[in-house]
DRENDO-1510 file (C-alpha; in Angstrom, 1 decimal, always signed):
<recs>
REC; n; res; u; v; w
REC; 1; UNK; +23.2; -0.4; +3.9 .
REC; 2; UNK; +25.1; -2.2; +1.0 .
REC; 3; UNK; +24.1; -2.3; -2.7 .
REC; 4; UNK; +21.2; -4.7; -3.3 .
REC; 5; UNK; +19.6; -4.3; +0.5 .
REC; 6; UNK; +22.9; -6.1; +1.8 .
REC; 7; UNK; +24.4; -5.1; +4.8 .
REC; 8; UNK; +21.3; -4.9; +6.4 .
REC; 9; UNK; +21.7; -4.4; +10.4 .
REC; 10; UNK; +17.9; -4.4; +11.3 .
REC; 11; UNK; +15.4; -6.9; +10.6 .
REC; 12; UNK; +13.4; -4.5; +8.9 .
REC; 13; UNK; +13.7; -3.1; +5.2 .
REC; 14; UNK; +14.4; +0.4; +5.4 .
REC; 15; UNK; +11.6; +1.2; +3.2 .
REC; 16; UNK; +9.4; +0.3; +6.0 .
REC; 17; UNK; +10.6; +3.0; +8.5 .
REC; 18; UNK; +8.6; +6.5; +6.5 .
REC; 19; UNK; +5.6; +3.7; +7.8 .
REC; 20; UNK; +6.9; +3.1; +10.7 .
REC; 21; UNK; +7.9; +6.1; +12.4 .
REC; 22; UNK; +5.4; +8.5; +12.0 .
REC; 23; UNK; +2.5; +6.0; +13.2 .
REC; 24; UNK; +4.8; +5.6; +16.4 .
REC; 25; UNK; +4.8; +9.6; +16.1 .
REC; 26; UNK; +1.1; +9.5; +16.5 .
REC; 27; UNK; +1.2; +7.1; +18.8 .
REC; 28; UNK; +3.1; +9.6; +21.3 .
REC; 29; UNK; +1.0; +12.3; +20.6 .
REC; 30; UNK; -2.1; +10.9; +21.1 .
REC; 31; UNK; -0.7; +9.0; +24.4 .
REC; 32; UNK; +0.4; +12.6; +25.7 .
REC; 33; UNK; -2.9; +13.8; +25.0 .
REC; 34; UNK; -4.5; +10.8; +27.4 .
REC; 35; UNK; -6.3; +9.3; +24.0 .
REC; 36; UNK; -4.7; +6.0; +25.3 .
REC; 37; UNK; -7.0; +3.7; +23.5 .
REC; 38; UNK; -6.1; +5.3; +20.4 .
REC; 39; UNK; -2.3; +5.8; +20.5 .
REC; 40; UNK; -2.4; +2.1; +21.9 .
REC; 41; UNK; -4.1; +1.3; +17.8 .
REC; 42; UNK; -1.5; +3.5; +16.2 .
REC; 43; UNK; +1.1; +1.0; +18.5 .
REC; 44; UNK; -0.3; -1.7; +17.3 .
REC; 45; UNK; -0.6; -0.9; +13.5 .
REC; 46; UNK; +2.9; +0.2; +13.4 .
REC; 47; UNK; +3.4; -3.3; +14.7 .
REC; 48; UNK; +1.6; -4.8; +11.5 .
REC; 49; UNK; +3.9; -2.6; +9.0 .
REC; 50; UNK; +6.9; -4.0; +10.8 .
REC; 51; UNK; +5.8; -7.4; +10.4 .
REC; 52; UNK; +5.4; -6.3; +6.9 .
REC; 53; UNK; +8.7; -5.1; +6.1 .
REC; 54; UNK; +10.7; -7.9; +8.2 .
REC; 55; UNK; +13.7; -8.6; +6.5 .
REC; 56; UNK; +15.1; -11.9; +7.1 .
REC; 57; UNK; +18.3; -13.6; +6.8 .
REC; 58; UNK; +18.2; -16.8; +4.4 .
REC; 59; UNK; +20.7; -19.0; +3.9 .
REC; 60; UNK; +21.0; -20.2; +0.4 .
REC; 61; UNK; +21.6; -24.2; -0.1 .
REC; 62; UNK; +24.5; -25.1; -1.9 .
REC; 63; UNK; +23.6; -27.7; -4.0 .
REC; 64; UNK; +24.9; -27.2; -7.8 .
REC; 65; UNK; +22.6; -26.1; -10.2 .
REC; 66; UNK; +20.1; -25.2; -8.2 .
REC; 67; UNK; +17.7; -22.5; -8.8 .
REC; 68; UNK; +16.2; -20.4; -5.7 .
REC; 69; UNK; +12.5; -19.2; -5.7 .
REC; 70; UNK; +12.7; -15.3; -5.8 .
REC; 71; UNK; +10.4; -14.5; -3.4 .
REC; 72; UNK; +8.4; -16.3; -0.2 .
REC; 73; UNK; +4.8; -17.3; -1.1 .
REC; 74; UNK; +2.6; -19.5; -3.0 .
REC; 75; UNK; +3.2; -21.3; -6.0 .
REC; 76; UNK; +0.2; -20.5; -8.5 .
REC; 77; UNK; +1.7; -21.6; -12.0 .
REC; 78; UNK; +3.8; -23.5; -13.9 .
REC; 79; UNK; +3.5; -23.3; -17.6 .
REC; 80; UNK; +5.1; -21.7; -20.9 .
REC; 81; UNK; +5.9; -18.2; -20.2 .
REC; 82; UNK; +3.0; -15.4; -20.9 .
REC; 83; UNK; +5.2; -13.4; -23.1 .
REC; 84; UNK; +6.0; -16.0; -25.5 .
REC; 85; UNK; +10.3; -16.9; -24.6 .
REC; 86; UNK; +11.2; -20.5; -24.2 .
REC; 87; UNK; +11.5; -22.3; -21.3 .
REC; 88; UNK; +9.2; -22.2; -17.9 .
REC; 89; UNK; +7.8; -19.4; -16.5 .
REC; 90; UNK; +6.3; -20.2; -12.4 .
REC; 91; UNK; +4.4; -18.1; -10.4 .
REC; 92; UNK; +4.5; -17.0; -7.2 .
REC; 93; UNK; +2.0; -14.7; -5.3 .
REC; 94; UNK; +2.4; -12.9; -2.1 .
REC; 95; UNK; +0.0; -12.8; +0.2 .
REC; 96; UNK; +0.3; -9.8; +3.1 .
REC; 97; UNK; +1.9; -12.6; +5.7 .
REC; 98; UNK; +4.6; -13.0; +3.3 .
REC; 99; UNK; +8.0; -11.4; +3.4 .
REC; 100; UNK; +8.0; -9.1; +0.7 .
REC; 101; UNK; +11.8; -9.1; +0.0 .
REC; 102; UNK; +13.0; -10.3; -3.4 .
REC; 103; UNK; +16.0; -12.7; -4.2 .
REC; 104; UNK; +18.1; -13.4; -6.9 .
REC; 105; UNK; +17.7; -16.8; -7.9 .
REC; 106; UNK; +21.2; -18.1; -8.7 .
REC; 107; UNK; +24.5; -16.1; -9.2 .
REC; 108; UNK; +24.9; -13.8; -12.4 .
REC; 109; UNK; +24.9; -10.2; -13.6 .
REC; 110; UNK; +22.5; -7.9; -14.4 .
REC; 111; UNK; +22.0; -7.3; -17.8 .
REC; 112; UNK; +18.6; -5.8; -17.8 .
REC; 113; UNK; +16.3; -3.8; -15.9 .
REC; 114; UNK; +13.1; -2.7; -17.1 .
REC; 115; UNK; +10.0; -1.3; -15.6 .
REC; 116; UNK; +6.7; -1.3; -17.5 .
REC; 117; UNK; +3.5; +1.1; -16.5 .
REC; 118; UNK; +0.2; -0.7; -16.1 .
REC; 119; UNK; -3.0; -1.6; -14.1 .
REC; 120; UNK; -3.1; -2.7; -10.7 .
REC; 121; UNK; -5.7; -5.9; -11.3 .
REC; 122; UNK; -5.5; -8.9; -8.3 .
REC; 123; UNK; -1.7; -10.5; -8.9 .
REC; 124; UNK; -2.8; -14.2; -8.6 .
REC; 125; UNK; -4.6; -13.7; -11.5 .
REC; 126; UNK; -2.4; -14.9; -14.8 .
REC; 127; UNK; -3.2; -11.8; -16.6 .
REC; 128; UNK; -1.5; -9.5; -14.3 .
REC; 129; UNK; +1.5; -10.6; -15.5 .
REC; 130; UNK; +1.1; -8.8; -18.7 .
REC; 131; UNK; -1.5; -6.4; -18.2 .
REC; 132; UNK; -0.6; -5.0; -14.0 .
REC; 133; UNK; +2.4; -2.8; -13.3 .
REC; 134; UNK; +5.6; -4.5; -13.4 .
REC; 135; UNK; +9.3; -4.7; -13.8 .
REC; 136; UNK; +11.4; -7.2; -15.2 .
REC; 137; UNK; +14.7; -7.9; -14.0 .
REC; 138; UNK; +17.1; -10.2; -16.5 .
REC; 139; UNK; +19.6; -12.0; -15.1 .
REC; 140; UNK; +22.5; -14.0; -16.9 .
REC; 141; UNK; +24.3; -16.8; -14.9 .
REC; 142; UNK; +26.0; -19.9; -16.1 .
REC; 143; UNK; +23.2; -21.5; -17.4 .
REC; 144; UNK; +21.8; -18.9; -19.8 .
REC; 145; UNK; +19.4; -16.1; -19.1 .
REC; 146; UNK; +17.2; -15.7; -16.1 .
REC; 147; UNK; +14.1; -13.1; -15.8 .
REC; 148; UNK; +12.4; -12.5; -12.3 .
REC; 149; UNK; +9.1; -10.4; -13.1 .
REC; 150; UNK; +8.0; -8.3; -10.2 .
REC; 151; UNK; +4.6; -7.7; -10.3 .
REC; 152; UNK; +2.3; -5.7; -8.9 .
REC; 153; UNK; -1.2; -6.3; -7.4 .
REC; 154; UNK; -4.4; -4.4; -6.1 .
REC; 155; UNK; -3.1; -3.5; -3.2 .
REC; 156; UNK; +1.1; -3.3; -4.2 .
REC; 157; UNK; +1.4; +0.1; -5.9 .
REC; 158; UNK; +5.1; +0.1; -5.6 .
REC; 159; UNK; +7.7; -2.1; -6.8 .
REC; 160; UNK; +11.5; -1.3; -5.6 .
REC; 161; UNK; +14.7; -2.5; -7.5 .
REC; 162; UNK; +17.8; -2.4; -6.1 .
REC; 163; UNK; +19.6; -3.7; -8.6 .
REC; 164; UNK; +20.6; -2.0; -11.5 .
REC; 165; UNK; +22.9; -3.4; -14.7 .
REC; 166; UNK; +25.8; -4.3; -14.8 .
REC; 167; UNK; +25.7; -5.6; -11.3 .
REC; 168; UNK; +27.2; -8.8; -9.8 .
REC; 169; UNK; +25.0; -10.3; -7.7 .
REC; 170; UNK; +24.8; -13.7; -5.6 .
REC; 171; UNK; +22.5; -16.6; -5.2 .
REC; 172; UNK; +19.4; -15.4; -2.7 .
REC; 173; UNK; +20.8; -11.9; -2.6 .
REC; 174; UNK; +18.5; -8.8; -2.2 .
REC; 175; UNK; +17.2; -7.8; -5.6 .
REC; 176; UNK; +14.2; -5.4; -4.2 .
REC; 177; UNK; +10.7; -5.6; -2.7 .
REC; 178; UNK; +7.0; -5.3; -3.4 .
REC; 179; UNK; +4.8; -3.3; -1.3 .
REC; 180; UNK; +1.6; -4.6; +0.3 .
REC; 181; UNK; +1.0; -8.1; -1.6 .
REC; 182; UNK; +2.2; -8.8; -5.2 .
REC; 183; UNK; +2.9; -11.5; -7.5 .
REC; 184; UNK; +6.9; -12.5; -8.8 .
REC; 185; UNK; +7.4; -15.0; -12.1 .
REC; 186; UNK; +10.8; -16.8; -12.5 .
REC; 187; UNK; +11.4; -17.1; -16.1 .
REC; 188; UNK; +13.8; -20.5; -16.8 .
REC; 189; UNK; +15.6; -21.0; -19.6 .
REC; 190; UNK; +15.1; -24.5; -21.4 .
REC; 191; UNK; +17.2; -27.4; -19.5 .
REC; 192; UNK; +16.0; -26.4; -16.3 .
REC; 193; UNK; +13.4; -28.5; -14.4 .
REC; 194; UNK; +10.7; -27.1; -11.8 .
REC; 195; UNK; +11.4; -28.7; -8.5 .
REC; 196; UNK; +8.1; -27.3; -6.7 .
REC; 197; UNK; +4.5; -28.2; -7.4 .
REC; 198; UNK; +1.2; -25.9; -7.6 .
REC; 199; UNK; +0.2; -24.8; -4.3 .
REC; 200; UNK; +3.4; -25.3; -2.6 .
REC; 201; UNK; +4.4; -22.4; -0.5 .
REC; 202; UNK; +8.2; -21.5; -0.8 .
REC; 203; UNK; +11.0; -19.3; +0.6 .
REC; 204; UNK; +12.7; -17.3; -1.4 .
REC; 205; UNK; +16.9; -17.3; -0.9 .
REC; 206; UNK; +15.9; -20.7; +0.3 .
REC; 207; UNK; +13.8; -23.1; -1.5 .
REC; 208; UNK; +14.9; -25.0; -4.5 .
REC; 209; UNK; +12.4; -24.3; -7.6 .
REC; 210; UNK; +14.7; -25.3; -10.3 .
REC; 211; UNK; +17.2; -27.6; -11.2 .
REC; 212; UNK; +19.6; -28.1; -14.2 .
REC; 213; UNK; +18.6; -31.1; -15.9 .
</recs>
């Protein structure tokens, strides 16, 4: 696997496999033990974790100044940022049936990454952008500074980064993941314009949420 979950040969995130395999483990077990009807469940959960964990290929449009959604899901907020910067902050939240991966939303480097302790309230909720679990990652590209919160949720206790400062990074590229439902915020920098609407479901490495004005 290559820095920032690139180079990716399966179609699941590797996080997903200390899930994965020992529910497929069980599965055996219990199937060699003629508890059929419960290895056959232990099949089929390790079936939902995969669909969990899928780890897509996206291509990113090439349109200039466009900025990409960070993550797949719903768009629950477009406003003034919660933690008082310029510009527009919009909301995304995950439900379970998304993909979970994260994306950088335009080309840049890394100047920042920092992880804050908190609760773990429902992530479509405003306040759990300030008061849940979260890590902000700030990104500088040619239009000024970028932040991509990752948020955590009642159910996502675990945020992974896999991006660290310092690093170059591409338009849709793999920044990291959010286990088990979560909310993202894309922080834009004044002079860009929200392309996406509340309630519109995106893709991250994909849709266009922001353009240069």
């Amino acid at each position: 696997m290559g820095v920032g979950g690139q180079g990716r040969t399966f179609a699941i995130a590797s996080e997903g496999w200390p899930f994965i395999l020992p529910l497929l483990g069980g599965a055996l077990v219990l199937w060699t033990l003629g508890l059929q009807g419960a290895g056959l469940f232990l099949v089929l959960l390790a079936g939902a974790v995969c669909f969990f964990f899928r780890d897509p290929e996206r291509l990113p449009p090439g349109e200039t100044g466009a900025i990409l959604a960070p993550a797949d899901g719903r768009v629950v907020r477009i406003g003034p940022p919660v933690d008082g910067r310029r510009g527009t902050e919009i909301s995304i939240f995950l439900s379970l049936f998304d993909v979970h991966i994260n994306r950088a939303p335009c080309a840049g480097r890394i100047a920042e990454v920092v992880a804050s302790r908190g609760r773990f309230k429902v992530a479509w909720k405003a306040e759990a952008s300030q008061v849940n679990a979260r890590t902000l990652i700030h990104l500088r590209g040619d239009i000024g500074d970028i932040f991509v919160r990752q948020v955590a949720g009642i159910l996502a206790r675990q945020i992974v980064t896999w991006v660290r400062p310092g690093q170059e990074v591409r338009a849709g590229e793999r920044i990291g993941m959010i286990r088990f439902g979560s909310r993202v915020d894309l922080l834009l920098p004044e002079g860009v314009r929200p392309r996406v609407r509340i309630g519109e479901h995106v893709r991250g490495g994909e849709s266009i949420i922001g353009v240069v004005a």
